[in-house]
VOGU-89535 format. One record per residue (C-alpha): chain; z, y, x. Coordinates in steps of 0.25 Angstrom, whole numbers. Each point is the difference from the previous one (the first is absolute). Example, Ala and Ser with C-alpha at 12.3 -4.5 7.8 and 13.67 -1.06 7.14 Angstrom:
// residues 2
rec cadena=A c3=31 c2=-18 c1=49
rec cadena=A c3=-2 c2=14 c1=6
//
This chain:
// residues 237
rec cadena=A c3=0 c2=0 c1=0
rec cadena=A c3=-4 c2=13 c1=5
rec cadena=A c3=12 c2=13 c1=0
rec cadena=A c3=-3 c2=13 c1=-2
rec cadena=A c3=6 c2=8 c1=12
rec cadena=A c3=8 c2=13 c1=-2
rec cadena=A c3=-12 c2=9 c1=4
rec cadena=A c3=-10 c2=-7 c1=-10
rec cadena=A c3=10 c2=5 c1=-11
rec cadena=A c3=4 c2=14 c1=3
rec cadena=A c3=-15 c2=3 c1=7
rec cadena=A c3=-5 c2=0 c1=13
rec cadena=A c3=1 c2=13 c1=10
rec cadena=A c3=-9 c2=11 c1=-7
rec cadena=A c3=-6 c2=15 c1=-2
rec cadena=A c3=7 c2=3 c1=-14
rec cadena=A c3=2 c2=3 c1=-10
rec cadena=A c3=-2 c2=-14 c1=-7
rec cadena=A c3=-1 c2=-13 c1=5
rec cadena=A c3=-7 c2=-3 c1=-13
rec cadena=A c3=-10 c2=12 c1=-1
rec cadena=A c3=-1 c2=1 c1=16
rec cadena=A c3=7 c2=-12 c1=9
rec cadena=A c3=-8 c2=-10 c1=-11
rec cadena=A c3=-12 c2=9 c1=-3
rec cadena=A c3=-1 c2=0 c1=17
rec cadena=A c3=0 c2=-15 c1=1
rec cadena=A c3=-10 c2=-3 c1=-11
rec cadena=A c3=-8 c2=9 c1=8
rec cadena=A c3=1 c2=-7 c1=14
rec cadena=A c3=-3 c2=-13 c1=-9
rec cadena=A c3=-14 c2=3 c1=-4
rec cadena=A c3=-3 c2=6 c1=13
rec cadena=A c3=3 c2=-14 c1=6
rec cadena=A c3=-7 c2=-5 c1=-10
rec cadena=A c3=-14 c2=6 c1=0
rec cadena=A c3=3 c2=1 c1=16
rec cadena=A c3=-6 c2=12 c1=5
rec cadena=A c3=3 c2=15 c1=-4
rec cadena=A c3=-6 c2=2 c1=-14
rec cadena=A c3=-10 c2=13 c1=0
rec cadena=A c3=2 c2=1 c1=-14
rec cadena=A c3=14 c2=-3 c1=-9
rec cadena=A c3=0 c2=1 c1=-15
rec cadena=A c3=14 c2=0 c1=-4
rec cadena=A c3=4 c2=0 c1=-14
rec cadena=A c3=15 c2=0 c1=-3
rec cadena=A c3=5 c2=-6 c1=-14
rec cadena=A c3=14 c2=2 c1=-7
rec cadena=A c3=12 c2=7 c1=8
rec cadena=A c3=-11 c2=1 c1=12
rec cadena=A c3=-10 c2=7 c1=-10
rec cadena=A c3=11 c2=12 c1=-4
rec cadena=A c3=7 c2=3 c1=13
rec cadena=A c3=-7 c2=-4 c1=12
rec cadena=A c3=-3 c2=14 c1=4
rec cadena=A c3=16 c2=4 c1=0
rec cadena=A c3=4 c2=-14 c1=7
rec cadena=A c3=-12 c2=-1 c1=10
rec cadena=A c3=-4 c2=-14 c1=-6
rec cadena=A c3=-15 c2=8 c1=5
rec cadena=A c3=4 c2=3 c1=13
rec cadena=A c3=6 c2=-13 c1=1
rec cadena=A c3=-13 c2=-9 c1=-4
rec cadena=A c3=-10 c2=8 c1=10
rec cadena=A c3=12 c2=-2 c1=12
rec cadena=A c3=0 c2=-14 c1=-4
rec cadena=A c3=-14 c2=-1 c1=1
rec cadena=A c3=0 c2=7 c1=13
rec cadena=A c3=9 c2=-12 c1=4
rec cadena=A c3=14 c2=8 c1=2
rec cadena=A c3=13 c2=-7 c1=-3
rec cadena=A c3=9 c2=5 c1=-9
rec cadena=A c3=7 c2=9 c1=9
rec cadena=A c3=-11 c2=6 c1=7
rec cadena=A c3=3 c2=15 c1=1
rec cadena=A c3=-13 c2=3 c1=-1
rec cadena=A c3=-2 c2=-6 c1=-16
rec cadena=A c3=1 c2=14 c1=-4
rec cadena=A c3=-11 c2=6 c1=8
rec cadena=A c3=-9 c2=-15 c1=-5
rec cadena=A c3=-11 c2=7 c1=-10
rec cadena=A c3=-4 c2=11 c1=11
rec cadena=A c3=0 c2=-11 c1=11
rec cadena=A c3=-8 c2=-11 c1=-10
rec cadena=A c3=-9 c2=12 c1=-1
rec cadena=A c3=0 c2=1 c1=17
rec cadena=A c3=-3 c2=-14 c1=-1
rec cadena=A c3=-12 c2=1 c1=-8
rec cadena=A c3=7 c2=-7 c1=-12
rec cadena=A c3=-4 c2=6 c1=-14
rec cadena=A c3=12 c2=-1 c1=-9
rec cadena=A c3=-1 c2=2 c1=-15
rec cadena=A c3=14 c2=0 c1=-9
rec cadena=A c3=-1 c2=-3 c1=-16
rec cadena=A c3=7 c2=-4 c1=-12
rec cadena=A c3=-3 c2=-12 c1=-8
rec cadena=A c3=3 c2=-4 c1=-13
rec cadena=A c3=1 c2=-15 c1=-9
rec cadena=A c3=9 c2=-11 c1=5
rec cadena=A c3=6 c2=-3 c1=14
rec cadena=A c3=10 c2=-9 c1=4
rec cadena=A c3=11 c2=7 c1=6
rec cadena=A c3=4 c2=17 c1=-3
rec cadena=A c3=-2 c2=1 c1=15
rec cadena=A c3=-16 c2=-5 c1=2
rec cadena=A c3=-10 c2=5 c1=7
rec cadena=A c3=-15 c2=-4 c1=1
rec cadena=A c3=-8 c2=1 c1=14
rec cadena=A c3=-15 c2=-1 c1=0
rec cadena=A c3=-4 c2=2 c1=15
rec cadena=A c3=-12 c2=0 c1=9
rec cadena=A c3=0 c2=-5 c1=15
rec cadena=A c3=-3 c2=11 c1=10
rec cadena=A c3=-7 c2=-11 c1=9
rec cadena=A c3=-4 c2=-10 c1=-8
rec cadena=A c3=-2 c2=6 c1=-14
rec cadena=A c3=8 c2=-10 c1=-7
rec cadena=A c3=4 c2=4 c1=-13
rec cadena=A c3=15 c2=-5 c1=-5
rec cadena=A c3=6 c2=2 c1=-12
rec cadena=A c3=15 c2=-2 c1=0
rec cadena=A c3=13 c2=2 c1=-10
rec cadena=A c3=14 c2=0 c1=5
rec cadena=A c3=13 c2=3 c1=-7
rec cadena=A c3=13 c2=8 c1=7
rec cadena=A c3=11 c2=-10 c1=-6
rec cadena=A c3=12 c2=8 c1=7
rec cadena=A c3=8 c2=2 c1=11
rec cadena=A c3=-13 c2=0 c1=11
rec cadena=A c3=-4 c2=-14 c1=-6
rec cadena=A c3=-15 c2=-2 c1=-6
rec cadena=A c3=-8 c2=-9 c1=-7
rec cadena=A c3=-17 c2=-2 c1=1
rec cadena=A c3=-3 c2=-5 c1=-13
rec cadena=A c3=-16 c2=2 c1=1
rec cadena=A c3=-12 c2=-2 c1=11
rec cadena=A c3=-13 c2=1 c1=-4
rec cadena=A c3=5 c2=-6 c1=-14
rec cadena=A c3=7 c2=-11 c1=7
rec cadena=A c3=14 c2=-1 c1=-6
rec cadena=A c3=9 c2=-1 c1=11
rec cadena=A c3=15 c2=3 c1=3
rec cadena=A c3=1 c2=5 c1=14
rec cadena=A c3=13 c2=6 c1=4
rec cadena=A c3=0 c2=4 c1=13
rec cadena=A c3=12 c2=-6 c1=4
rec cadena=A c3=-6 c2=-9 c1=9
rec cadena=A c3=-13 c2=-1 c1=9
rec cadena=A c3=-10 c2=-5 c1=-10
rec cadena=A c3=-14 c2=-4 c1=0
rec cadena=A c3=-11 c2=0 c1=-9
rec cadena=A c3=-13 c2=-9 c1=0
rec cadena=A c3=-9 c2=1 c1=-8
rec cadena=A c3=-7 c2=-12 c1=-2
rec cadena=A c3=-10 c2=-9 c1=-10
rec cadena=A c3=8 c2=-7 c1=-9
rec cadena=A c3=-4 c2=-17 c1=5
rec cadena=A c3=6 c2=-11 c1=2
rec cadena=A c3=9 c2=-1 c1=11
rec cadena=A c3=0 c2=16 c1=4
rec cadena=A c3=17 c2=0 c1=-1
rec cadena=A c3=1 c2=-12 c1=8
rec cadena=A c3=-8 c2=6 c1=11
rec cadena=A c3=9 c2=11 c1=-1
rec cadena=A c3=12 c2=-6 c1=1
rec cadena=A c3=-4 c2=-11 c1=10
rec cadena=A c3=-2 c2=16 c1=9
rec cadena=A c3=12 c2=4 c1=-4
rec cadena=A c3=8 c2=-14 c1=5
rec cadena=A c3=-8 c2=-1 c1=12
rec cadena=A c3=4 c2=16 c1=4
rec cadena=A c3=15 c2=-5 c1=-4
rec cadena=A c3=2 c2=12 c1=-10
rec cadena=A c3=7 c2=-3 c1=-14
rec cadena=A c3=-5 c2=5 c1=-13
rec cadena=A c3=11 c2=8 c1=-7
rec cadena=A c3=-10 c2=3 c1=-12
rec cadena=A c3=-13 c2=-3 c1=-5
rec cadena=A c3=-8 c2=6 c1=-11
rec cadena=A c3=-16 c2=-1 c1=-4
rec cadena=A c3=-8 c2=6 c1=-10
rec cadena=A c3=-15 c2=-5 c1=-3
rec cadena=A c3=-13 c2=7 c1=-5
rec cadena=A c3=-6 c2=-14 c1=-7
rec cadena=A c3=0 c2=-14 c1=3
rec cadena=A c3=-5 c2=-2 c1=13
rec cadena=A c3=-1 c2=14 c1=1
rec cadena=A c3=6 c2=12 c1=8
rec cadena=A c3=16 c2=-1 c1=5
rec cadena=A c3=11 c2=8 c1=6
rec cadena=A c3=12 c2=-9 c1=5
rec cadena=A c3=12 c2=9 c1=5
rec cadena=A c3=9 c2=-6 c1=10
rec cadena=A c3=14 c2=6 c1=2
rec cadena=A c3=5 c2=-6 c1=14
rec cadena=A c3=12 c2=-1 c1=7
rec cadena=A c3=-6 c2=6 c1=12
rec cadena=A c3=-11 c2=8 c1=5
rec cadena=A c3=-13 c2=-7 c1=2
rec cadena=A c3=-7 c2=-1 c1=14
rec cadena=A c3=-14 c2=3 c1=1
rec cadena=A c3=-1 c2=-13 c1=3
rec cadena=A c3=2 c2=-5 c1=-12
rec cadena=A c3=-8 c2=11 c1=-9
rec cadena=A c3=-12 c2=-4 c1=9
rec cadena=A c3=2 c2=-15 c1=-4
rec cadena=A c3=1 c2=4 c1=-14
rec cadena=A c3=-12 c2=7 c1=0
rec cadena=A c3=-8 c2=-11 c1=8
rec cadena=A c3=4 c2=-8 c1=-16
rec cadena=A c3=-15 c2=-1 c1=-6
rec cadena=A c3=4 c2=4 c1=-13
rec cadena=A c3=6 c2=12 c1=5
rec cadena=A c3=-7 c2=15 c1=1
rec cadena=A c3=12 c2=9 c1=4
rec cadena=A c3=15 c2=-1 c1=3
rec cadena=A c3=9 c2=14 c1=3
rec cadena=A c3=13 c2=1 c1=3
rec cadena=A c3=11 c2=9 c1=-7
rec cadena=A c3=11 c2=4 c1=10
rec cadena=A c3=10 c2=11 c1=-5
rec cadena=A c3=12 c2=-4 c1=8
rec cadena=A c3=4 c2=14 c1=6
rec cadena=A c3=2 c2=-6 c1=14
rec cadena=A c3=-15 c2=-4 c1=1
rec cadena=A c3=-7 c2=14 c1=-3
rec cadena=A c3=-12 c2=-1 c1=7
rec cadena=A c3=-4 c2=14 c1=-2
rec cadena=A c3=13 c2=6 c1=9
rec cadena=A c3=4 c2=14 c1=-3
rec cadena=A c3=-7 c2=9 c1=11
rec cadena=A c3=-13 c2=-9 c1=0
rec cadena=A c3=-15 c2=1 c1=-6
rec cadena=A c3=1 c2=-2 c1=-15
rec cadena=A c3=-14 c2=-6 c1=-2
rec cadena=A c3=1 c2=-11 c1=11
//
């Protein structure tokens, strides 16, 4: 059984004022920028419920573009993050969306790479205290907490796909703390996420990519300890 530690419950280290509307927002952030893996040059973000009315007066904004610019929560420099997404070439867009949402904290990404022109479309919920939630990729339904290095594959739905995967897994000695996958159609597109007990090497993510049915894996790392974008350095590499 995994324990929730002191920090995971009163928030992590963090630019105020929230660590709902700011610490979370700054987290979900860093989560899709791991995600599509390169700066965006374009962010469409469009905040639903609580995040719709006071993101302005919280910063949830200035949050989001820091988190895209892959700055921890307590980067000093989250309050400067639109002007210095803008030095960095990223277009960021802010709106207010309407109709259901899972959590009064939600926000929706649509992002375009920088490099590659990948497009991503992503919703994460701020569920308190620092702590997240991705509930959507690309229209996968996917729960994805951040807690713990994760990675996602995306992969054709056949026979056999998940025991290639975890056969990876076994022969890398890394233990599956929580597994979720979501499916386009039988024998179709999927998105398996899996919550490790420690990081990955690239080692492994090299073997799972060598999978036939696999077309990308990414890894999502928001321990705070394992920034690779350090204060003081270049916020594009």
């Amino acid at each position: 059984m995994r324990f929730k530690d002191v920090f995971s419950i009163i928030g992590p280290a963090m630019v105020g004022p929230s660590s709902s509307h700011t610490a979370g927002a700054a987290r979900i952030g860093r989560a899709a920028r791991q995600v599509l893996g390169e700066l965006p040059r374009e962010a469409e973000v469009t905040f639903f419920g609580s995040f719709a009315a006071t993101y302005q007066g919280h910063g949830t904004d200035r949050a989001i573009a820091g988190g895209l610019l892959n700055f921890a929560t307590d980067d000093p420099r989250l309050p400067d993050s639109i002007e210095l997404a803008a030095e960095a070439g990223m277009k960021v867009t802010f709106g207010q969306g309407t109709g259901l949402f899972p959590h009064p904290n939600t926000v929706r990404l649509r992002l375009v790479g920088s490099e590659s022109g990948t497009e991503l479309t992503l919703t994460g919920t701020s569920i308190g205290g620092g702590n997240i939630e991705i509930v959507d990729i690309d229209g996968f339904s996917v729960k994805l907490t951040g807690m713990y290095p994760t990675v996602l594959i995306q992969h054709m739905d056949y026979l056999g796909v998940l025991a290639s995967v975890t056969d990876v897994m076994r022969n890398g000695q890394l233990n599956i703390g929580h597994m979720s996958l979501d499916r386009k159609n039988r024998s179709g597109a999927a998105l398996t996420v899996l919550e490790l007990d420690e990081a990955a090497t690239q080692e492994l993510l090299q073997n799972l990519r060598a999978l036939p049915a696999v077309k990308t894996v990414k890894l999502v790392d928001l321990n705070e300890n394992n920034v690779q974008d350090q204060k003081g350095k270049d916020i594009t590499s």
